[in-house]
Backbone bond lengths (Angstrom), bond angles and torsions (degrees), N, CA, C in turn:
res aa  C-N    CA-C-N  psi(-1)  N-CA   C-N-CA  omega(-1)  CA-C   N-CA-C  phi
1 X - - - 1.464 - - 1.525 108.42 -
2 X 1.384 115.71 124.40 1.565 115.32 -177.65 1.566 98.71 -149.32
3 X 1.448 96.53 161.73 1.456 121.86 -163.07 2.083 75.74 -99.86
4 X 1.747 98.61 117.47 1.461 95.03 156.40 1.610 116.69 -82.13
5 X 1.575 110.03 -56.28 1.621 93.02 171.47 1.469 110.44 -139.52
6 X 1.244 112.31 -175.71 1.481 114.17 169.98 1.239 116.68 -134.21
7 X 1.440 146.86 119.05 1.216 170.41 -66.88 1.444 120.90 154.95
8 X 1.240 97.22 102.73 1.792 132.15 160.86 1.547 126.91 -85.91
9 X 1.316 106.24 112.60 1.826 107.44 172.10 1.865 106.37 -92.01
10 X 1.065 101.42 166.12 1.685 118.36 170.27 1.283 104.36 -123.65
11 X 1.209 113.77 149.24 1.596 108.03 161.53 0.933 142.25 -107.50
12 X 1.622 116.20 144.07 1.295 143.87 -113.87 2.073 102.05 -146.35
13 X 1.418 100.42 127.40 1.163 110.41 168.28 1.768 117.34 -80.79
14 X 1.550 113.79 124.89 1.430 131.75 179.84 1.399 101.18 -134.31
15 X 1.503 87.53 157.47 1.676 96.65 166.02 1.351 130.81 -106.84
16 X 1.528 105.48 4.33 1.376 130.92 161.86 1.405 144.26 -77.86
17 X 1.911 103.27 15.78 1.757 103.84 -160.60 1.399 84.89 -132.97
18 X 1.485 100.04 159.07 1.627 106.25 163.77 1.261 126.58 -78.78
19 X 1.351 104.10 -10.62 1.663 103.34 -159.10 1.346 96.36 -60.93
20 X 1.402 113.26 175.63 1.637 117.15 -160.93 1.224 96.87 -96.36
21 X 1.369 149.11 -23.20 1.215 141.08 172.87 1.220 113.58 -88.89
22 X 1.499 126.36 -5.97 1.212 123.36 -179.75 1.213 114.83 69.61
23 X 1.230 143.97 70.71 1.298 164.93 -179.24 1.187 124.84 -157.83
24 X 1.447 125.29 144.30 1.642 135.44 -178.60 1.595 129.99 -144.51
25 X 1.015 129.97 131.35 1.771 118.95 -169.01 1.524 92.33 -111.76
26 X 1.448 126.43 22.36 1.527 111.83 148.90 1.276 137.27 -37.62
27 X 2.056 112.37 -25.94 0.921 95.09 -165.95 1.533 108.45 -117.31
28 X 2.209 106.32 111.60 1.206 98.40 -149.73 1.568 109.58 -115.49
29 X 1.036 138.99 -178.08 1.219 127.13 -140.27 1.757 97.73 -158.65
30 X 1.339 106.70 137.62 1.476 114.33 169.71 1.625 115.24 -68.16
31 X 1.865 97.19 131.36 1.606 93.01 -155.90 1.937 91.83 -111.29
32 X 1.053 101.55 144.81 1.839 116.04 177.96 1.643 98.60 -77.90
33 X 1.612 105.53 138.21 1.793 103.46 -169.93 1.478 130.16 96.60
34 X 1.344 105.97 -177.88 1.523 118.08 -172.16 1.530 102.47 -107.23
35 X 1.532 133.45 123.54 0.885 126.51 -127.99 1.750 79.30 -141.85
36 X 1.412 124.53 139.71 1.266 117.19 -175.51 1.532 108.11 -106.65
37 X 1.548 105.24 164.70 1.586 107.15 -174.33 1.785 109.60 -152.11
38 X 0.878 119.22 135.81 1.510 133.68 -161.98 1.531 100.71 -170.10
39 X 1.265 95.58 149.09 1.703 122.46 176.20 1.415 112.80 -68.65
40 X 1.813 119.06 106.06 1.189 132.66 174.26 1.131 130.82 -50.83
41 X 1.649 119.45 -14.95 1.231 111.70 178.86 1.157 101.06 113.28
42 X 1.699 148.21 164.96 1.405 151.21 176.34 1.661 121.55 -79.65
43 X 1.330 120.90 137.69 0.924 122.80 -170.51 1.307 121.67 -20.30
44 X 1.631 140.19 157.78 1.356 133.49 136.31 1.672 85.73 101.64
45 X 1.344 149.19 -36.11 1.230 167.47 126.74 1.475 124.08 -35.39
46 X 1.270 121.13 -77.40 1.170 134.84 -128.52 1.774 80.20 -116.42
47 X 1.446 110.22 143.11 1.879 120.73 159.91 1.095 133.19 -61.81
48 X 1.270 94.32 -125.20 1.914 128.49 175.72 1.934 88.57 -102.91
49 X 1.003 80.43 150.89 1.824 112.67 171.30 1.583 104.36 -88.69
50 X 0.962 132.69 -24.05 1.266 132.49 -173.91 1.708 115.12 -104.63
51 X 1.069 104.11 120.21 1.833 103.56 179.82 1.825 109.38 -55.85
52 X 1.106 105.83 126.80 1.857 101.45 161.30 1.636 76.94 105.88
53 X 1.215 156.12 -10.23 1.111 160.10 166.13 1.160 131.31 -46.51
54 X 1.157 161.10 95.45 1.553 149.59 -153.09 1.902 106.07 -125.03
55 X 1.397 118.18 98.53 1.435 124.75 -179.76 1.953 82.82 -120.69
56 X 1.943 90.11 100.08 1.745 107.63 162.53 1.498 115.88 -62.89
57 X 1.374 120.48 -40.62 1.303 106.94 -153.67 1.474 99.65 -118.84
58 X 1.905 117.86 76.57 1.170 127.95 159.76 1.646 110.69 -25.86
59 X 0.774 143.98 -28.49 1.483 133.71 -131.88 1.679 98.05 -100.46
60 X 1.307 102.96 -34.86 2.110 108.39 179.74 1.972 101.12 -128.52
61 X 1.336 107.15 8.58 1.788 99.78 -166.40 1.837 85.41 -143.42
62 X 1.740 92.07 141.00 1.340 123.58 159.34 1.848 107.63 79.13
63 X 1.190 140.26 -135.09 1.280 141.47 -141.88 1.438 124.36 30.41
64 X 1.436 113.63 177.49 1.269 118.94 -170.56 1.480 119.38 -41.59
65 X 1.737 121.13 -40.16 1.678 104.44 167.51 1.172 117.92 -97.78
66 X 1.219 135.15 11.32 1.383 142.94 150.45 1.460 119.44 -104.24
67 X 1.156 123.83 27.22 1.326 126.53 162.53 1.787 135.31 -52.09
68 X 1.348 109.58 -43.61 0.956 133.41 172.24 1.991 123.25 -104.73
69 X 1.336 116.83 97.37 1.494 94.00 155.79 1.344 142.80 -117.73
70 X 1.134 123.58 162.34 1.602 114.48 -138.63 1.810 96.39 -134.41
71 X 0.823 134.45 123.11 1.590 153.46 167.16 1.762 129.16 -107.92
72 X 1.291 99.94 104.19 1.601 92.58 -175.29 1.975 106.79 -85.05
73 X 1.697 98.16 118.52 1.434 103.95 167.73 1.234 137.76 -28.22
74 X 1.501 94.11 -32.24 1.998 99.78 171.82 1.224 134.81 -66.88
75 X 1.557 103.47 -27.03 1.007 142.75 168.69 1.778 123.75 -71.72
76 X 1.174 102.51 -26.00 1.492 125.07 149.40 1.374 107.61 -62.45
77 X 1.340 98.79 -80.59 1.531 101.48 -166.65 1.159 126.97 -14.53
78 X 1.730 108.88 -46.49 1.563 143.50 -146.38 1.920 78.63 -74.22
79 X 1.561 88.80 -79.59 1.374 82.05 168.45 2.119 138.78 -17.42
80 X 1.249 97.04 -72.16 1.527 91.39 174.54 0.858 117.70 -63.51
81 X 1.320 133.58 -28.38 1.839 119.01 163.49 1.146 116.03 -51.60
82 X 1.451 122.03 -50.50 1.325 111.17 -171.45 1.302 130.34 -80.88
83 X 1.534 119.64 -36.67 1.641 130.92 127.75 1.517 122.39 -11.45
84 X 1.410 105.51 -66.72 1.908 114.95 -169.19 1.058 88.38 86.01
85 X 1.489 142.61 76.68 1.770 129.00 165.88 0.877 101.98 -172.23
86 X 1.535 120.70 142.95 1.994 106.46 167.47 1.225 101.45 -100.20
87 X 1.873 80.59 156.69 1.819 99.58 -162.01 1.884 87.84 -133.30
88 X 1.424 94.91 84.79 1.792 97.80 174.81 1.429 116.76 -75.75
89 X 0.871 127.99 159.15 1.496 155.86 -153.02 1.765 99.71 -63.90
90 X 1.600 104.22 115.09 1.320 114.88 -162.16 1.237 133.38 110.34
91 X 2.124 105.54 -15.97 1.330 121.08 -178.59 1.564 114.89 -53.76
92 X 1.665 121.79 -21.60 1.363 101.84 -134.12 1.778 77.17 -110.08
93 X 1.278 129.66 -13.09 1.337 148.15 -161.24 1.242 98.62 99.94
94 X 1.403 129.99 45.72 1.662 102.76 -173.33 1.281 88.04 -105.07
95 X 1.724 115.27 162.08 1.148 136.61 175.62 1.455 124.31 -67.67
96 X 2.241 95.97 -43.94 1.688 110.10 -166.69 1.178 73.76 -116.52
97 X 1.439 118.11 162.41 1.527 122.16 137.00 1.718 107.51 -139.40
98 X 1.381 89.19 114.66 1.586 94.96 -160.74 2.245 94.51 -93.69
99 X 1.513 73.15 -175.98 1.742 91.56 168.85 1.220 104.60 -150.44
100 X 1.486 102.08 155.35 1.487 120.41 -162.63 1.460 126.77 52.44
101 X 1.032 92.71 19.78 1.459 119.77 177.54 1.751 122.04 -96.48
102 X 1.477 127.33 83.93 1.338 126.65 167.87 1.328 115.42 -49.19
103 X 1.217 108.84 71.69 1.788 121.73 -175.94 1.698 102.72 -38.23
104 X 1.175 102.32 -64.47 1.906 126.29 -144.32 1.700 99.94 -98.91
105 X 1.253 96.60 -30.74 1.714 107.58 162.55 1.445 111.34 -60.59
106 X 1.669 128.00 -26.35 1.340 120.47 -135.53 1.810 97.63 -88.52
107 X 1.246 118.45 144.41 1.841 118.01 170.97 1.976 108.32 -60.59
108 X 1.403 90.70 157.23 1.245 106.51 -158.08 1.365 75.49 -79.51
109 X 1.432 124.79 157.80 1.578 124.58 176.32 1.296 118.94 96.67
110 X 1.368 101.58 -35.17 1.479 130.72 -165.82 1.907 101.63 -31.08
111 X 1.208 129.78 126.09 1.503 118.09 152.84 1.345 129.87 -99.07
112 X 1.433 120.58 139.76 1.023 105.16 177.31 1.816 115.26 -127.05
113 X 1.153 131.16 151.98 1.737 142.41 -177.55 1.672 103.05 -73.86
114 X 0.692 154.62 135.25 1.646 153.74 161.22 1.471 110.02 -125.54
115 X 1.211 124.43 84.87 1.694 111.47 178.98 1.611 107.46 89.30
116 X 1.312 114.32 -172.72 1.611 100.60 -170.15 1.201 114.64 -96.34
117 X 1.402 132.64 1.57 1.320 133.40 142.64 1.325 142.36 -133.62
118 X 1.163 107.54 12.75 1.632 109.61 169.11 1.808 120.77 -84.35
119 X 1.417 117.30 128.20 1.057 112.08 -178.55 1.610 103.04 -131.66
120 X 1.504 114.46 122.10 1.633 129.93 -177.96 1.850 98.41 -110.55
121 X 1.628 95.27 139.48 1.696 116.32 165.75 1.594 106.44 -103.63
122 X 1.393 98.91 132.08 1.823 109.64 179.44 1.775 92.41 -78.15
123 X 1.568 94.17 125.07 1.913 99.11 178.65 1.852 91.90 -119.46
124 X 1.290 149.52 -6.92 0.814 127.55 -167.29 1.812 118.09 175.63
125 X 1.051 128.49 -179.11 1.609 128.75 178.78 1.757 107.09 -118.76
126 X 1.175 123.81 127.56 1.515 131.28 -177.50 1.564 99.01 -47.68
127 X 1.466 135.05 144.87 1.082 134.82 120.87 1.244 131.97 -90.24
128 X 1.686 97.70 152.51 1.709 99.63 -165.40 1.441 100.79 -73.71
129 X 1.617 112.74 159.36 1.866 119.01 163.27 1.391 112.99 -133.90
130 X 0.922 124.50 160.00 1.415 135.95 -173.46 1.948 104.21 -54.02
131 X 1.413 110.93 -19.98 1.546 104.79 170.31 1.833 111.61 -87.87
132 X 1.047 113.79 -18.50 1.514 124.89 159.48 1.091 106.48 -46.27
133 X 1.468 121.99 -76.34 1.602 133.18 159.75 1.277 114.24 -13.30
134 X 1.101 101.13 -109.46 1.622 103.46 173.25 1.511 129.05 -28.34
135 X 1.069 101.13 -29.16 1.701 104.69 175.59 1.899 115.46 -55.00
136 X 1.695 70.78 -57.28 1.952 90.16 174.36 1.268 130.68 -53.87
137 X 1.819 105.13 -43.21 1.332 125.41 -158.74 1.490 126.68 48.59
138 X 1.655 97.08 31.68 1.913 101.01 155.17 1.057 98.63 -96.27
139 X 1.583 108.64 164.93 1.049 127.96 174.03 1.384 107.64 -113.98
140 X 1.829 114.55 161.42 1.460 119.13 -131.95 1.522 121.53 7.25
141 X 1.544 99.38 63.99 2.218 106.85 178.00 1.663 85.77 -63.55
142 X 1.194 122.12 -33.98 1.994 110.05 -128.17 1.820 75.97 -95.75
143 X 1.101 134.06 -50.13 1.641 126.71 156.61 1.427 125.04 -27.01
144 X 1.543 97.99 -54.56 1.834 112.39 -163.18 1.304 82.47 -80.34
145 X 1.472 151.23 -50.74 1.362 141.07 -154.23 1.584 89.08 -78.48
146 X 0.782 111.52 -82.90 2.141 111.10 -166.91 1.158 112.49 -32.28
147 X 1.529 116.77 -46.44 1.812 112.00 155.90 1.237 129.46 -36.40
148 X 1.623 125.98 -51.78 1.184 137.44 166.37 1.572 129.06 -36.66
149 X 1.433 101.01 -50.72 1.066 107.77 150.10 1.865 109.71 84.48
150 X 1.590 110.27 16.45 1.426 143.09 175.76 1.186 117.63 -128.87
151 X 0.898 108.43 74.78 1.712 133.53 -179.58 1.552 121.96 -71.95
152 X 1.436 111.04 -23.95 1.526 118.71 -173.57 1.329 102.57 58.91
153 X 1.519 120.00 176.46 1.510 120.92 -153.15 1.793 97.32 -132.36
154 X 1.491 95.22 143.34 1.436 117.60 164.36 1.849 89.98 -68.19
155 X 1.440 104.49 173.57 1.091 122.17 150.55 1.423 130.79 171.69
156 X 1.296 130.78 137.54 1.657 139.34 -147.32 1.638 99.55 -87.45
157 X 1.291 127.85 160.28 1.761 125.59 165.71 1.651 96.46 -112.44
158 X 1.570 76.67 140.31 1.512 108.31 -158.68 1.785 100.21 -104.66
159 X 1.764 107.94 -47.09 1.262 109.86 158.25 1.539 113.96 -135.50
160 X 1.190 127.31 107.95 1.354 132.07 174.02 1.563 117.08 -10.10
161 X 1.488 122.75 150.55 1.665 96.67 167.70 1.640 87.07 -172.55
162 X 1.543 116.31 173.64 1.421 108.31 139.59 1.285 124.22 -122.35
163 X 1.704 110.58 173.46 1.384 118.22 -155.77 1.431 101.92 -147.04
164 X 1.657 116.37 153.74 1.426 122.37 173.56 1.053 93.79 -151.73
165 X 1.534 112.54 -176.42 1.761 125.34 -128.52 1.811 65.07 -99.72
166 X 1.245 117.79 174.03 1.104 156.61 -171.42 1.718 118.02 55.24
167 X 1.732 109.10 9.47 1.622 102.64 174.73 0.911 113.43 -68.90
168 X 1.244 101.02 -177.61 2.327 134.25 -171.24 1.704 87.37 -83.65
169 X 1.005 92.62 124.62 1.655 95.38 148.42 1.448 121.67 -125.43
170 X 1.185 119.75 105.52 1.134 156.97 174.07 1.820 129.15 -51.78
171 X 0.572 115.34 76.40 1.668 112.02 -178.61 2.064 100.85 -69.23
172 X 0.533 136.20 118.11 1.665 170.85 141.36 1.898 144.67 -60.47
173 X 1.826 72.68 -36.42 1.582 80.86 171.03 1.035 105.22 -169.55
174 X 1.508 119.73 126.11 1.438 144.59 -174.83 1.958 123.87 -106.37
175 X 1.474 109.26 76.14 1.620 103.11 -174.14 1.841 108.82 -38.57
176 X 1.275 96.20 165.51 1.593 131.05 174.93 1.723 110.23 -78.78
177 X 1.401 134.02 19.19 1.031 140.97 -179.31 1.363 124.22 -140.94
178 X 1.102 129.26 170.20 1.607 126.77 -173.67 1.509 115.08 -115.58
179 X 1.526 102.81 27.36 1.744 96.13 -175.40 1.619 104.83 -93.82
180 X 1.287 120.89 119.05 1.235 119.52 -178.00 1.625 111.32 -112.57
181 X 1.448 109.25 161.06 1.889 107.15 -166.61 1.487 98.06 -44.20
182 X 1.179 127.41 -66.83 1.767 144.64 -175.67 1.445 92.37 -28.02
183 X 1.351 142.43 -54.13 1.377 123.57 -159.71 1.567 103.64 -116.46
184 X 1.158 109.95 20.15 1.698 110.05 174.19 1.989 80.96 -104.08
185 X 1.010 103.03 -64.66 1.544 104.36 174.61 1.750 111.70 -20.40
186 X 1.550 95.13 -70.11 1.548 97.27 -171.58 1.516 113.93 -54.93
187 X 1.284 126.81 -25.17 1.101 140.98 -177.59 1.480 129.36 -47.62
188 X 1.608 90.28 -45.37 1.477 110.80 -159.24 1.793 84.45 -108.65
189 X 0.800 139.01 -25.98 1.621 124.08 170.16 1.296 125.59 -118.58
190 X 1.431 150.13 -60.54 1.179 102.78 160.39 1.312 135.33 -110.50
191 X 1.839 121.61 36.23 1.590 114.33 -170.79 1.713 86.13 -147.16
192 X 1.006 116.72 87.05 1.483 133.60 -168.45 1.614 96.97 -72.74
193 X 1.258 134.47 -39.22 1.202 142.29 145.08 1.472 118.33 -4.05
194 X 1.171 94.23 -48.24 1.714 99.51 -179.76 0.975 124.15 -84.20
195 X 1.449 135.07 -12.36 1.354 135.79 164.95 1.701 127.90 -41.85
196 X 1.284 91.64 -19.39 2.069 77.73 174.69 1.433 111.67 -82.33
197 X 1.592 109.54 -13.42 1.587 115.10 174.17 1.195 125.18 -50.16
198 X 1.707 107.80 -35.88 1.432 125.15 -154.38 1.753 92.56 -80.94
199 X 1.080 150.76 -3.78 1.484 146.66 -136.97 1.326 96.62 -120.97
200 X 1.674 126.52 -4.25 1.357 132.62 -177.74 1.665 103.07 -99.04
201 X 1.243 117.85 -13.72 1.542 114.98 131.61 1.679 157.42 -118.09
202 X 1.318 69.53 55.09 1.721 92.11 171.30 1.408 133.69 25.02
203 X 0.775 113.27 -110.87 1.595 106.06 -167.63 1.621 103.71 -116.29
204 X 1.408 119.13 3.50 1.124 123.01 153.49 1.796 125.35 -60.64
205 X 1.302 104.23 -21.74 1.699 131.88 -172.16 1.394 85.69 -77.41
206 X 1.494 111.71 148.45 1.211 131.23 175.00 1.715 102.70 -60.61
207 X 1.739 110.57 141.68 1.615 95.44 -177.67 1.356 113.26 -62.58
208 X 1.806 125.11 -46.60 1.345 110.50 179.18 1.271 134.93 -43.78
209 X 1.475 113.25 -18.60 1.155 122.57 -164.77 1.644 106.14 -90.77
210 X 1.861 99.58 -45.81 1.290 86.88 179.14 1.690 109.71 -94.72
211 X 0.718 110.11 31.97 1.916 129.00 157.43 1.733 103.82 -68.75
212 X 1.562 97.55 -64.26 1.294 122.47 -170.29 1.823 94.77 -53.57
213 X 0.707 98.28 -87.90 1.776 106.88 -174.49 1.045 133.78 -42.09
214 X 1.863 108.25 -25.69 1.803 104.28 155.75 1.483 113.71 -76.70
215 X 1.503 124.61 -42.25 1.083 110.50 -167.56 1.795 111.92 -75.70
216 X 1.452 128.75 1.37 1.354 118.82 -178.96 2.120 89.98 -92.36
217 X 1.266 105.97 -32.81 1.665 92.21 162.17 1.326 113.80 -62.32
218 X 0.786 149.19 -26.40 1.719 139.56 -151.82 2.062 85.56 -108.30
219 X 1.221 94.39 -35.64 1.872 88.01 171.83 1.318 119.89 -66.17
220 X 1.443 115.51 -57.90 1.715 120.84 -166.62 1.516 102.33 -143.66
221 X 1.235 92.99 35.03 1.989 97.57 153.78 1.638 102.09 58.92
222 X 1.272 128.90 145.23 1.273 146.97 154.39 1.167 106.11 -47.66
């Protein structure tokens, strides 16, 4: 399991984002070096987890459980076949894009080692937004992606560290439950059903998510 690269956006004027200035650091780019990573701080506040990092639109992107995002290449791949286009490393906005890495497979909680001291917890699965879209320039992406149903993983720093393209990535710690990004994902968009599942990882689960999942229990019961 290895980190192929790690990937920094700047920001960039589009006509595809909400943010109010109209700007986006979707579009991110494989960076040369050891690249540092620490906990941004809580949503609405706090960025990218990664220094040299640019996440414009605090308001739905980056803080402490979205600090980190992580994309497995194979999972690309899948992608450019079915596309016909290459989509190199950084296409999707992801931060990591590892290999051999069950990104979307991985448990919510999940820890992982990156280099000799960085350690990240899997809190959740990306959703697509209309600047995703546009980034790509498919049409229905934010459909065709949620269908897919490989979201790659948010994830919080657990211990600060730095990292460059060719480290170990390390899995470290494995929760006692079966909720993985892929079905916390499905959960929260289209099989709402599944939300009492997500509560078997606790407070390791992204809060919106497990926001989401107590209150559809307290609605229509587990």
């Amino acid at each position: 399991m290895k980190l192929l690269s790690v990937n920094l956006g700047r920001p960039k004027a589009v006509p595809y984002t909400d943010h109010p200035e109209g700007v986006t650091g979707i579009d991110k780019q494989p960076a040369d070096g050891t690249v540092r990573v620490a906990a941004p701080g809580s949503k609405g506040v706090g960025a990218s987890g990664l220094a040299g990092d640019t996440v414009c639109d605090i308001r739905h992107h980056g803080g402490a459980d979205q600090a980190v995002y992580a994309m497995a290449r194979e999972d690309m791949d899948d992608w450019e076949r079915e596309l016909d286009r290459p989509l190199p490393n950084g296409s999707f906005g992801e931060n990591l894009t590892t290999t051999d890495v069950d990104v979307s497979g991985a448990l919510i909680g999940e820890r992982w080692r990156i280099g000799p001291d960085l350690v990240l917890e899997v809190t959740s699965g990306r959703i697509p937004c209309r600047t995703f879209q546009g980034h790509l320039g498919e049409k229905r992406w934010v459909r065709r992606f949620t269908e897919k149903g490989a979201p790659g993983a948010y994830l919080r720093v657990v211990e600060p560290g730095g990292i460059r393209a060719g480290d170990a990535v390390e899995i470290v710690h494995r929760p006692a439950h079966e909720v993985t990004v892929a079905l916390q994902f499905r959960a929260v968009t289209r099989e709402r059903e599944l939300l009492p599942r997500l509560l078997a990882a606790g407070e390791a689960l992204h809060p919106e998510a497990l926001a989401a999942a107590r209150k559809y229990v307290e609605t229509y019961g587990a």
